[in-house]
Each structure stands twice: as C-alpha cells, then as structure tokens.
C-alpha positions as CSV (number, residue, x, y, z in Angstrom):
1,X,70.0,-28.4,-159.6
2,X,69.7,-28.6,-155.7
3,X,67.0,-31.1,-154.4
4,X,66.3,-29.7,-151.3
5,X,65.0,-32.3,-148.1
6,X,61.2,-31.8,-148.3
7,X,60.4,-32.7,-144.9
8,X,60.9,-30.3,-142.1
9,X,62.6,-32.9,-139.7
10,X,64.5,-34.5,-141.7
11,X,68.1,-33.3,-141.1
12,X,67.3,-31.3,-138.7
13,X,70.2,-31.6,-135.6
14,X,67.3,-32.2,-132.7
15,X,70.0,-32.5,-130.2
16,X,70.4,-28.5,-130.6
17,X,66.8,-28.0,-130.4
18,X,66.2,-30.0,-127.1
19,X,69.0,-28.2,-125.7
20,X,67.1,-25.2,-126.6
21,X,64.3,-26.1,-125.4
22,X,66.1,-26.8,-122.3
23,X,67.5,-23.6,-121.5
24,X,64.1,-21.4,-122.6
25,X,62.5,-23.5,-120.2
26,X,64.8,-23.1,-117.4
27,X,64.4,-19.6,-117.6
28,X,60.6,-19.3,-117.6
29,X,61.1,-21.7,-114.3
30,X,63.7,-19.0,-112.8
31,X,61.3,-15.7,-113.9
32,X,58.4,-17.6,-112.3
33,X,60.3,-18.6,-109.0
34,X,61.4,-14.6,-109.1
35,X,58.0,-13.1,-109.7
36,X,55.9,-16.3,-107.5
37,X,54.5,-15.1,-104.3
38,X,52.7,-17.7,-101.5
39,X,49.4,-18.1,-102.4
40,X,49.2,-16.6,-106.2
41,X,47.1,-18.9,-108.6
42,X,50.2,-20.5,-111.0
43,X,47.3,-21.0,-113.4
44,X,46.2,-18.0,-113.5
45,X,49.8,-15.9,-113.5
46,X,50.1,-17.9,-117.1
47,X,47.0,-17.1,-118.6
48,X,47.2,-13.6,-117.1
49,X,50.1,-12.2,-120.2
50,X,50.6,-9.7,-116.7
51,X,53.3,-11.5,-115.0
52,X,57.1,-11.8,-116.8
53,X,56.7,-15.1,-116.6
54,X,53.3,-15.1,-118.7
55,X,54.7,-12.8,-121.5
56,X,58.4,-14.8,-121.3
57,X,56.2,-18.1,-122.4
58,X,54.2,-16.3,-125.0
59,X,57.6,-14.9,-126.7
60,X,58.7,-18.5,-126.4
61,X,55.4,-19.8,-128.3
62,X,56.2,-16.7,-130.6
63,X,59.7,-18.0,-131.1
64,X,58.7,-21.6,-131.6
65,X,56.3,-20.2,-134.8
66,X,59.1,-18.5,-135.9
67,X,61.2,-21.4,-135.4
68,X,58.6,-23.4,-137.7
69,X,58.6,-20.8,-140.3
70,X,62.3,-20.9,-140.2
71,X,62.7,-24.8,-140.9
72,X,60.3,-24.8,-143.7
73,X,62.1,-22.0,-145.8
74,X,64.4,-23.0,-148.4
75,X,67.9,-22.1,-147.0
76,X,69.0,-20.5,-150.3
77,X,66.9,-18.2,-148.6
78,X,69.6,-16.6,-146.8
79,X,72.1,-16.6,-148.5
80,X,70.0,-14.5,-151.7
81,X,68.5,-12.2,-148.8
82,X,71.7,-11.7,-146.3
83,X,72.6,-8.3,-147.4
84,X,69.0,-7.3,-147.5
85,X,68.8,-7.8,-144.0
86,X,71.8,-6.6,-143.0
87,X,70.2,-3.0,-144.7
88,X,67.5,-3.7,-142.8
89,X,68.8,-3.8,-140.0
90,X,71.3,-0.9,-140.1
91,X,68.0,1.1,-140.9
92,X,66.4,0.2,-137.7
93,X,69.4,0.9,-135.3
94,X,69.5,4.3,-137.3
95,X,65.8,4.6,-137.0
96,X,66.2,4.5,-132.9
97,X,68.3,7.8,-132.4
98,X,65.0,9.8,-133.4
99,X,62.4,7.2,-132.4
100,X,64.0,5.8,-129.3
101,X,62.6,5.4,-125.5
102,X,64.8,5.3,-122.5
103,X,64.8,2.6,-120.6
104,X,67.1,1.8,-117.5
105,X,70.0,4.3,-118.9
106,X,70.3,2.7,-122.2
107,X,68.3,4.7,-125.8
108,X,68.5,1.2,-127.7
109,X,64.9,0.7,-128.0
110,X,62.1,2.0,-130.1
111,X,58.8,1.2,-128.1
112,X,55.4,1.2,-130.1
113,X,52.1,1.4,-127.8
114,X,52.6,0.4,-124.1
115,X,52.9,-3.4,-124.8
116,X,55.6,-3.8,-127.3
117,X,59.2,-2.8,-127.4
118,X,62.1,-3.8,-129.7
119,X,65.6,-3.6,-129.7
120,X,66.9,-3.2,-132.6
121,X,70.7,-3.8,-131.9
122,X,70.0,-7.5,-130.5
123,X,68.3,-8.7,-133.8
124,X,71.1,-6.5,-136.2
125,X,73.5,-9.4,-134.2
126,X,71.6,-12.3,-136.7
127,X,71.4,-10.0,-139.4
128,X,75.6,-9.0,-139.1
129,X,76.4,-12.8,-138.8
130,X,74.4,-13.7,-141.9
131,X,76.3,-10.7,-144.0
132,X,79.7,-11.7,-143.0
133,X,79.0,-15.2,-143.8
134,X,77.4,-14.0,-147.7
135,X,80.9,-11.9,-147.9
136,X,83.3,-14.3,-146.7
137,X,81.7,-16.7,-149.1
138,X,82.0,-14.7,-152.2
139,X,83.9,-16.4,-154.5
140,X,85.8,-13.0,-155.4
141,X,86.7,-12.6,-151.9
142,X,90.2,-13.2,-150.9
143,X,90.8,-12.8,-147.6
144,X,94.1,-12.9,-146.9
145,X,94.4,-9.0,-148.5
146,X,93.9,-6.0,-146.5
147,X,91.4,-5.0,-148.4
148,X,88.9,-8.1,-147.4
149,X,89.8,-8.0,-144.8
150,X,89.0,-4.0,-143.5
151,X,85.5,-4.5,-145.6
152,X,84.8,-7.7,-143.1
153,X,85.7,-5.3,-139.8
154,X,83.9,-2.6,-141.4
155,X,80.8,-5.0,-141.6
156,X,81.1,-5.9,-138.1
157,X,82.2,-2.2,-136.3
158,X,79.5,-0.6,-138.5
159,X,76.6,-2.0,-136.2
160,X,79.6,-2.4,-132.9
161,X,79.7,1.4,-133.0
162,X,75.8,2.0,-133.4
163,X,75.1,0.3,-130.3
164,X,77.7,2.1,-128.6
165,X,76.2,5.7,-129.4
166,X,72.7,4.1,-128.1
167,X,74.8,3.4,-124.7
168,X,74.4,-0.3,-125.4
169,X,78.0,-0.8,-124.7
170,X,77.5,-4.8,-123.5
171,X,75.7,-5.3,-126.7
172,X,78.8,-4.0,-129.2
173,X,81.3,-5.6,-127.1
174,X,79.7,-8.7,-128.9
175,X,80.0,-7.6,-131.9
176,X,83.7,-7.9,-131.2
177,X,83.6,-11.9,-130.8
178,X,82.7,-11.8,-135.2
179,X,86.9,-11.6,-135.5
180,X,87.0,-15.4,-133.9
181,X,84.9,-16.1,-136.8
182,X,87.6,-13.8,-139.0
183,X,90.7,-15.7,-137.5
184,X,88.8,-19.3,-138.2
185,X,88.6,-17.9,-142.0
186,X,92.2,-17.1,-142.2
187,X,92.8,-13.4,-140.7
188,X,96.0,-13.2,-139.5
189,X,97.1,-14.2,-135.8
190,X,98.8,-10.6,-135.5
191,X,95.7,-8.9,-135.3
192,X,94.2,-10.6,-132.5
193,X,97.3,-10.3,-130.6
194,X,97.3,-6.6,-131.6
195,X,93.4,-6.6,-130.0
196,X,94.4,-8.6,-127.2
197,X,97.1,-6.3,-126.6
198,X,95.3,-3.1,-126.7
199,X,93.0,-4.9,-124.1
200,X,95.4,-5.7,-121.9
201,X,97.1,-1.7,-122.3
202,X,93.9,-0.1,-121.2
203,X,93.8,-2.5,-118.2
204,X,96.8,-1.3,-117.1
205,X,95.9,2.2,-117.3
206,X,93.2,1.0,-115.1
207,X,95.5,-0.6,-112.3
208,X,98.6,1.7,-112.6
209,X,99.3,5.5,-112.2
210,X,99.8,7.1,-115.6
211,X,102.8,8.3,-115.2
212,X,104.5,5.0,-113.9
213,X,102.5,3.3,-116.5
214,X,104.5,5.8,-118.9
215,X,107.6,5.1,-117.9
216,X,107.0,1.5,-118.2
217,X,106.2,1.8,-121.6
218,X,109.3,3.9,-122.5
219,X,111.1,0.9,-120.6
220,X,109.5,-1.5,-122.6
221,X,110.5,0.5,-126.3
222,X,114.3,0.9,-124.9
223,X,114.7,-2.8,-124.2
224,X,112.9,-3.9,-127.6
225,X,115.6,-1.6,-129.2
226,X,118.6,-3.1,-127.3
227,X,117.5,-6.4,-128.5
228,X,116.7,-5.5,-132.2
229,X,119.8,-3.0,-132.4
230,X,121.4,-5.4,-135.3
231,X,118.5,-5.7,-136.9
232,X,118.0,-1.6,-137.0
233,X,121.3,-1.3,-138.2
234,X,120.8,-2.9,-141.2
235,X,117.1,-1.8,-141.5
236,X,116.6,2.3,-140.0
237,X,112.7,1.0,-140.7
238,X,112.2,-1.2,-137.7
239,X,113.6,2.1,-134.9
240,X,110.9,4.2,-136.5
241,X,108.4,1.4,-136.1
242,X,109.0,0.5,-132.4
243,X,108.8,4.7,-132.0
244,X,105.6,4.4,-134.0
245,X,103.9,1.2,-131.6
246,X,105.2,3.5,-128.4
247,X,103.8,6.4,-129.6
248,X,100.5,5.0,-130.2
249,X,100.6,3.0,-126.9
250,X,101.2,6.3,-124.9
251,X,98.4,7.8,-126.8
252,X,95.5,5.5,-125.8
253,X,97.1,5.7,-122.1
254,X,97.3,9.3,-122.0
255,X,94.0,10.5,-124.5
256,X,92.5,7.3,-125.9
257,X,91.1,5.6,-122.5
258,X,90.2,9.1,-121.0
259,X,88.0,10.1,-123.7
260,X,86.7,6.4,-123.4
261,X,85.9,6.6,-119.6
262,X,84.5,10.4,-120.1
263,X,82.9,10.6,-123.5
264,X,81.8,6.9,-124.5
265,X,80.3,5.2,-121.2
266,X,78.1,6.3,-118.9
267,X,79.4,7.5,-115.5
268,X,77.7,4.3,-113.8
269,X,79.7,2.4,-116.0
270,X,82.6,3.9,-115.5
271,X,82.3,3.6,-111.4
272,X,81.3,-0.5,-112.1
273,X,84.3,-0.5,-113.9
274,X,86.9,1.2,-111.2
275,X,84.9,-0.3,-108.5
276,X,86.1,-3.9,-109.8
277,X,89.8,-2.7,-109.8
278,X,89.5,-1.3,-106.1
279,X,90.2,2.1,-107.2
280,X,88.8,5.7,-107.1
281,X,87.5,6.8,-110.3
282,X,89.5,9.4,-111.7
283,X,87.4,11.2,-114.3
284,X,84.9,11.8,-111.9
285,X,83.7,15.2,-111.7
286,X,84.5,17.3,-108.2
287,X,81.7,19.3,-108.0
288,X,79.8,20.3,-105.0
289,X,77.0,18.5,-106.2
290,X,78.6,15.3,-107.3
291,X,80.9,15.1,-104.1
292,X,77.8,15.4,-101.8
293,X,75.9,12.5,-103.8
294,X,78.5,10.5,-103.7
295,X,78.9,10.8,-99.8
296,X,75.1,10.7,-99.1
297,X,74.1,7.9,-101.0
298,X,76.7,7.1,-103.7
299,X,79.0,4.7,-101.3
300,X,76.6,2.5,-99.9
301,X,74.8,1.9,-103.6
302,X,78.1,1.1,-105.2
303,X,78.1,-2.3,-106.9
304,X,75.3,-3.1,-104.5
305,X,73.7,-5.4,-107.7
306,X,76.8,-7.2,-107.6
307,X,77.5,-7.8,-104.0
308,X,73.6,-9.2,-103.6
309,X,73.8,-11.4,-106.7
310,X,77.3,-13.0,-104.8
311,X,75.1,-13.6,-101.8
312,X,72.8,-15.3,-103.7
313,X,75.1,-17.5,-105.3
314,X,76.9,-18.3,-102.4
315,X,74.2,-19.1,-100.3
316,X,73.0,-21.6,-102.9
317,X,75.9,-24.2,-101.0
318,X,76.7,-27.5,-102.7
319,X,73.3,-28.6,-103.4
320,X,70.9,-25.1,-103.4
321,X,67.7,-24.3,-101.5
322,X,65.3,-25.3,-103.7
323,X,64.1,-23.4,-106.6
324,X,61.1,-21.4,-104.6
325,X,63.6,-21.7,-101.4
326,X,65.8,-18.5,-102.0
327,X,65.7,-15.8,-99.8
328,X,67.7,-13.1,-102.1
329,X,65.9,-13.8,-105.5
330,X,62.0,-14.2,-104.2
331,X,62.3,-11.1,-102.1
332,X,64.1,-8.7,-104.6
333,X,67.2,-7.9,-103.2
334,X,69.1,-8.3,-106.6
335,X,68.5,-6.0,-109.1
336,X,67.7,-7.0,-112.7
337,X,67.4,-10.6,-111.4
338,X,65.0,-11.7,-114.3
339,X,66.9,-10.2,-117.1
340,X,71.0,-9.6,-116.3
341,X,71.4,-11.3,-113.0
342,X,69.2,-14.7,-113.7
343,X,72.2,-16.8,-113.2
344,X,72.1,-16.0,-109.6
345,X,68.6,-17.4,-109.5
346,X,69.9,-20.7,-110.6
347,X,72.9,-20.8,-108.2
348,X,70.7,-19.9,-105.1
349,X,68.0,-22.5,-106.1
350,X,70.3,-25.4,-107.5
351,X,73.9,-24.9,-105.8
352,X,76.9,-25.4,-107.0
353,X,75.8,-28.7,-108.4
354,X,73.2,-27.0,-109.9
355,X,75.2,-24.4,-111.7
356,X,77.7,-26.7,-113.0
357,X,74.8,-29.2,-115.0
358,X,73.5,-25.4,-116.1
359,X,77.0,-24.2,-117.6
360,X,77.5,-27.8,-119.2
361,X,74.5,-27.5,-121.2
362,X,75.5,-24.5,-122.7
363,X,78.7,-26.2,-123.0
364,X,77.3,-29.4,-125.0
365,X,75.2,-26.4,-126.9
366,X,78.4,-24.7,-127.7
367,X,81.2,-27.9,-128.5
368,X,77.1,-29.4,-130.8
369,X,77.5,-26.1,-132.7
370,X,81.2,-25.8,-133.5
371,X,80.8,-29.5,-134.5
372,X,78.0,-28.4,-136.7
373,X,80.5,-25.7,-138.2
374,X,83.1,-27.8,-139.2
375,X,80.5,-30.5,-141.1
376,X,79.4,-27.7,-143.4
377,X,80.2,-27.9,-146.8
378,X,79.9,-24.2,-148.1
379,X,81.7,-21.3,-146.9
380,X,78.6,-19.5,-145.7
381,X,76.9,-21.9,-143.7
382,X,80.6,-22.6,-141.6
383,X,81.1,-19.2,-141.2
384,X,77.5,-18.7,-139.7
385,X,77.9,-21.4,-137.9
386,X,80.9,-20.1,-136.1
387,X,79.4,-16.9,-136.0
388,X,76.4,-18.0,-134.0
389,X,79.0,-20.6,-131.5
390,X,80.8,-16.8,-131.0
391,X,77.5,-14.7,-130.1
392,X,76.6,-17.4,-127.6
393,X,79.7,-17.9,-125.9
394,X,80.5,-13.9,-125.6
395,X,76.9,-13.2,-124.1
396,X,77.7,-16.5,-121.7
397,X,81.0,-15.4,-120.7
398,X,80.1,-12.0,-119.9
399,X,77.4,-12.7,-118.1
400,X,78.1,-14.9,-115.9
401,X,81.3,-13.3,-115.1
402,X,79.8,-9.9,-114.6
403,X,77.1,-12.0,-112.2
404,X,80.0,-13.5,-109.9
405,X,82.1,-10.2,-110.3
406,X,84.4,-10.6,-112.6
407,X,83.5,-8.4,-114.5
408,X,81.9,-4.4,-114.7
409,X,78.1,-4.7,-115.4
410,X,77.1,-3.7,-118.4
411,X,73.8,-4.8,-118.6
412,X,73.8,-7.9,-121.5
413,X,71.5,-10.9,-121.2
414,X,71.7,-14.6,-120.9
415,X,70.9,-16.5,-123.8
416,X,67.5,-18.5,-124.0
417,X,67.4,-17.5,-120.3
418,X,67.4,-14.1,-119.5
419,X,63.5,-12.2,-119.2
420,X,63.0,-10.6,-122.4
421,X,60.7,-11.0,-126.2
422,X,63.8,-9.1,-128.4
423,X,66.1,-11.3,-126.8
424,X,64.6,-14.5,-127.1
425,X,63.5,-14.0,-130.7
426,X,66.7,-12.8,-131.8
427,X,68.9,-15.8,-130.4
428,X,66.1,-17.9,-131.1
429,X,66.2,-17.2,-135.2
430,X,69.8,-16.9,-134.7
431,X,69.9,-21.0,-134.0
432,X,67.3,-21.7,-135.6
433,X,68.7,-20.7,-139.1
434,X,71.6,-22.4,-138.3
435,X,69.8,-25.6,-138.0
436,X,68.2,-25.2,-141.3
437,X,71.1,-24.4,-142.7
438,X,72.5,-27.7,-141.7
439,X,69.9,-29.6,-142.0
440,X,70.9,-28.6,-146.2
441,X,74.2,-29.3,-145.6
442,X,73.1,-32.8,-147.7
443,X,72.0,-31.2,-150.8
444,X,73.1,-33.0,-153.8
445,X,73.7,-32.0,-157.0
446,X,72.0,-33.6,-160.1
C-alpha cells in the first residue's frame, strides 16, 4: 500500500508557499495604501473588519486555515472526491441564475446576509482543474480519439459557458487556458491553431469593413485552390473542404461575431472592446435616447478606467513615488483600483523597477510550478499541476494587459493580489492542493 509522509512539512515545496505569501501580502499593502487616509489609526483600520484592507487580511487568515486543512489531508483525497466537486460545483453556478445578486453589471454572485458574498464561478475554476486531471488520468482514457477528447472540452466549456450567461465573460475566457493543459496531454496541434485562428478571424472583423474582410476571405479560398489544384484533382474531397472552411469563416464574420457583440456581452463591453481598436461601435443602437447619452456623457466616460490606470503607471517613473506617495490611487481617480486595476497601485508606488521585481515573482511562481508539473509521477497530479500554471498565467496576462490597455476590460482579478474573499480562497486552495499533491509525489509502494 501507499505510506503516505506523516508530517505536514515534509515535502512540502516552501518555495511556492513564500512566494505566496509574498504576493497576498503585497496586496493587503496596495488595498491599505488605496483605502489609508492622513491621520487614520493603522491599528485600528485592522482590527476594525470595516476597511478592505481589514477583511482582505482576515480572508488571508481564512485561507491560511484552509491552507492547513489542506496539507494535512491525505491527497488520495482528491483524486476519490474530483468528480464530486466538480457536481458541486456545477450546482452552485446553476444555483446563482435564481439566487443571484447584481453587483457592478455582472449576476455571478449569490450574497447571503449583508456580510458575505460568494462567487461561485471563481471556485468551479479548482473544482474543473481537479475533474480534468481525474479524467485524463483514467486508465480507460485514450486521448488521442475524438471521443476523449470532446468529453475533456465538454468538461471545460460546460462551466466556460455558465459564467458567460452570468455576464462573467473575463472569468470563462479562463476556462479556455484548460486546452494548454489538453495540448501538454497530447491533443492535437491542429486544434489550437484552429482556436488561434478563429481568434485572430474575429479580430479582423473588428479592424476591417465586412465587406472588404469578405472579399479577402474569398481571396484567400481562391489562392488555396490554385495551389492545391493537383491535389483536388486527384481528390474532389479537399475543393469541398476549402468551400466548407470559407463558408464557416464567412459565417462567424457575417452572423457569428454579430450575435457575439449583441447577444453575449454587455454593451459596455462591447464599447471597451471597439474603443481599443479606435473604432465606432457598430451594433450600437441609434436611438434618440442612446445617441443623446452617448453625446452628453457617454464620450468623456469612455475607457476613462483605463486612461487613469495609464496615468498611474506612468507617473510611477523608473523608481515610483513611494507606496503612500501616489496621487491617482490614494485619491480615487481609478476605478476598481483594489480589485481589477491593483497593478496600477504597484506601478505608481514602486516604478518601473518596482513592476518588473512584481511580474518576476509571479514569474519564478509560474516557471516553480511547471517545474513542479513535470516531477509528478501520476497523470493526475501533472495535469493539475499544469492546470493550476494555466489559471494563473491567463488571470496574470489579462490583467495586466487590460491595466496598461492592451486589452478590453472585462473585469478579472489579480491573483493573490487583487481585493476580494472568493478570490483569494479559490486561488489559494487551488495552490495549495497542488503542493500537497506534490508533496505525495514520493509515495512508495510496499
């Protein structure tokens, strides 16, 4: 049988857990520096629970138990319970179309009483990785069939496309980064290019004319059948397939993105999104209503978040101002600034130099986790290993490039850092599962 390590350090990768540390505490320093007026007792704010900053180090203490809890269960644990959870929680994202509360535009979250909220699509992220990893891992699981590999999407989508219907579009674009985990367990390269390709068609419909666009696409079918003409002689298969791939193509351009923009997001979304590419929205609506909203006050308001977080940053210089010396994070003039725009607290406060020894511990986080991946010996605790390096790096990525304007805000947090108890608790298990799981990577047989 397995002898599993009875103490609870032993094996136990503390690298990951100071870096954890690390970050949480960064972000209790940036939530205090945001909420921290001259002359407030600091003691007091703490012992308060009133301030963010308070209830952000009380959901860390909260997470730290958890984290304890965590270590000292066996990690057969998860791999007997994964599909349990992943039940569980599928029930709770369905539970929050009737029971949900709207907060800031999304209906993601099911409050109870005036103190506590949860999200239910941030913790259904642990509870997908955990599934995939228990089905990838089945011995009767062969993954490079169709068939495995649609019931692996399937698992993934099922939650992608619940968050989208709660307007929690940030939170299933996340969901998306599970087929990194997919193509490290053998799916095919095609089907990322296909993704990656479908991306990159719905950007263009978002920086060229449709019809133009159109005609580029026929362009592109009539060269690919020049160049395959031999091979379409000898096989009448391949024309009807390149007919088949421009058909579909002009179909997203023409009726897939436009029910997207009009049906899916939400019309600030949809104005984030345009306003990035420097153009007009075109499914906006032309009534006498919306055309005198968006001349009175919609203009000035547009992407404001995003121009103040810029200022921010940039004002930070090489070496910053000091993290109780900014200017556009103490006095509130970027929106969200504890929970989707913290980065530009750090860039303000620390500079340039600042930001970079910020990104570069995520970074050690990150390259200390894939390492931890590929060390595993069993199929479920890689693949929840990568799962967890994916999760992290999408929520990183997006952030920080929808922070410096790279990309449309749609409203996801930073991990370990970002002001928020769901958050926290959800990445925190996340990690923390996948340090126990490592620190049983040892077990021996006997």
């Amino acid at each position: 049988m397995y002898q599993r390590n009875p103490e609870i350090s032993k094996g136990v990768d503390w690298l990951v857990v100071w870096l954890y540390i690390i970050l949480v505490v960064i972000g209790i320093m940036c939530i205090f520096a945001n909420e921290y007026s001259d002359g407030d007792d600091i003691m007091q704010g703490f012992l308060s629970f009133k301030t963010d900053y308070s209830r952000q180090t009380v959901f860390f203490g909260v997470s730290l138990v958890l984290a304890i809890l965590i270590l000292l269960t066996d990690s057969k644990f998860f791999t007997a319970t994964s599909n349990l959870w992943y039940a569980f929680g599928i029930l709770l994202m369905l539970l929050v179309f009737p029971f949900h509360t709207k907060v800031k535009g999304t209906e993601s979250i099911i409050r109870f009483g005036s103190a506590f909220q949860l999200q239910p699509a941030e913790l259904c992220k642990v509870f997908t990785n955990l599934a995939l990893a228990k089905y990838l891992s089945r011995v009767e699981t062969d993954f490079t069939k169709t068939k495995s590999q649609l019931i692996a999407a399937a698992i993934v989508l099922l939650p992608a496309i619940l968050s989208i219907a709660q307007k929690e579009t940030g939170l299933a674009l996340v969901y998306f980064s599970f087929f990194l985990v997919m193509y490290r367990e053998g799916l095919p390269i095609i089907v990322l290019l296909i993704g990656f390709s479908l991306a990159a068609l719905v950007v263009a419909t978002l920086l060229i004319e449709p019809n133009t666009l159109a005609l580029i696409l026929t362009g592109i079918a009539l060269v690919a059948v020049y160049f395959m003409r031999r091979q379409i002689k000898r096989n009448k298969s391949l024309l009807i397939g390149v007919a088949l791939v421009w058909g579909i193509c002009v179909g997203i351009q023409r009726f897939g993105v436009p029910f997207i923009f009009t049906k899916v997001l939400a019309k600030h979304q949809v104005e984030r999104i345009f306003d990035l590419v420097g153009r007009e929205n075109p499914y906006a609506t032309n009534s006498p209503e919306e055309i005198e909203a968006s001349l009175s006050k919609k203009k000035p308001e547009e992407n404001y978040n995003v121009r103040q977080s810029k200022i921010a940053i940039g004002s930070g210089g090489l070496m910053g101002k000091g993290i109780l010396g900014g200017t556009q994070t103490r006095y509130d003039f970027v929106p969200e600034q504890r929970t989707d725009f913290i980065f530009c607290t750090i860039g303000e406060g620390f500079g340039f130099v600042g930001s970079v020894v910020f990104l570069a511990v995520y970074a050690l986080l990150l390259f200390r986790i894939v390492s931890m991946a590929e060390r595993q010996r069993s199929t479920f605790s890689r693949v929840y290993a990568y799962g967890v390096a994916s999760i992290l790096f999408a929520h990183i990525a997006i952030n920080i490039c929808m922070t410096i304007g790279l990309a449309p805000v749609i409203g996801i947090p930073l991990p370990f850092v970002s002001y928020g108890g769901t958050s926290l608790l959800s990445f925190s298990i996340l990690l923390f599962i996948l340090i126990r799981l490592d620190a049983d990577r040892q077990m021996v047989l006997r």
